[in-house]
N, C-alpha and C positions, 0 to 999 in steps of 0.2 A: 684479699688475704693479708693476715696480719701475721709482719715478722720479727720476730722477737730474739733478740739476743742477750738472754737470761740462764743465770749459775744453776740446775738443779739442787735440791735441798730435800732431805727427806725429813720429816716431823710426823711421826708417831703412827708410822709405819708405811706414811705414804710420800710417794715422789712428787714435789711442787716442785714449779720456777720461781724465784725473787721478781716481784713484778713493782714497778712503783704503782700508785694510788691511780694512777690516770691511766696506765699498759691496763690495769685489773678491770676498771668500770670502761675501757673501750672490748676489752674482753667481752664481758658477761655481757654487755650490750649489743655485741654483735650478733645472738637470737636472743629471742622473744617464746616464750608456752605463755598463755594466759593462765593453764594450773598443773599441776601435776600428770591430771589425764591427758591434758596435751602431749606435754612433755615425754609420758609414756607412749603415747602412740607416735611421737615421733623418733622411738628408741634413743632418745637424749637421757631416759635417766638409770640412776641417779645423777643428780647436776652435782660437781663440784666447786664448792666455793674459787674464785677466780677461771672458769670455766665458762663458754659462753651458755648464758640462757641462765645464770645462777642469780638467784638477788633471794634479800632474805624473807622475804614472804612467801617465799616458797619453802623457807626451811624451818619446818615449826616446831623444832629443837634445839635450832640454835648451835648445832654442832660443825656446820661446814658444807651439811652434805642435805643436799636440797631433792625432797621427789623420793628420799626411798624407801625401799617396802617395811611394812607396816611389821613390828615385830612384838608384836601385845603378847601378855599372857592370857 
């Protein structure tokens, strides 16, 4: 388990920690989905950027937020 003693920070409507570069990618490192449908069947999503299991090829928006439902017109 990884313990962290970080300032919460809210940015554009949601609640982050300040993570440095190296807290963030041991983060998101500590799980693994190989795709989306993983990651759904393991109710991991949606993944949030510095969350574990996030990296961005999973985010194919680009917006933070990895894995989540599909909102097409």
């Amino acid at each position: 388990m990884i313990a962290l003693q970080t300032k919460p920070e809210l940015s554009n409507g949601v609640l982050s920690f300040a993570q440095s570069p190296d807290e963030k990618a041991n983060i998101e490192q500590s799980a693994y989905y190989r795709d989306c449908a993983a990651a759904r069947l393991a109710g991991a999503a949606p993944i949030y950027d510095g969350s574990p299991g996030y990296r961005a090829q999973l985010d194919r928006d680009d917006d933070g937020i990895a894995c989540e439902p599909y909102r097409g017109k």
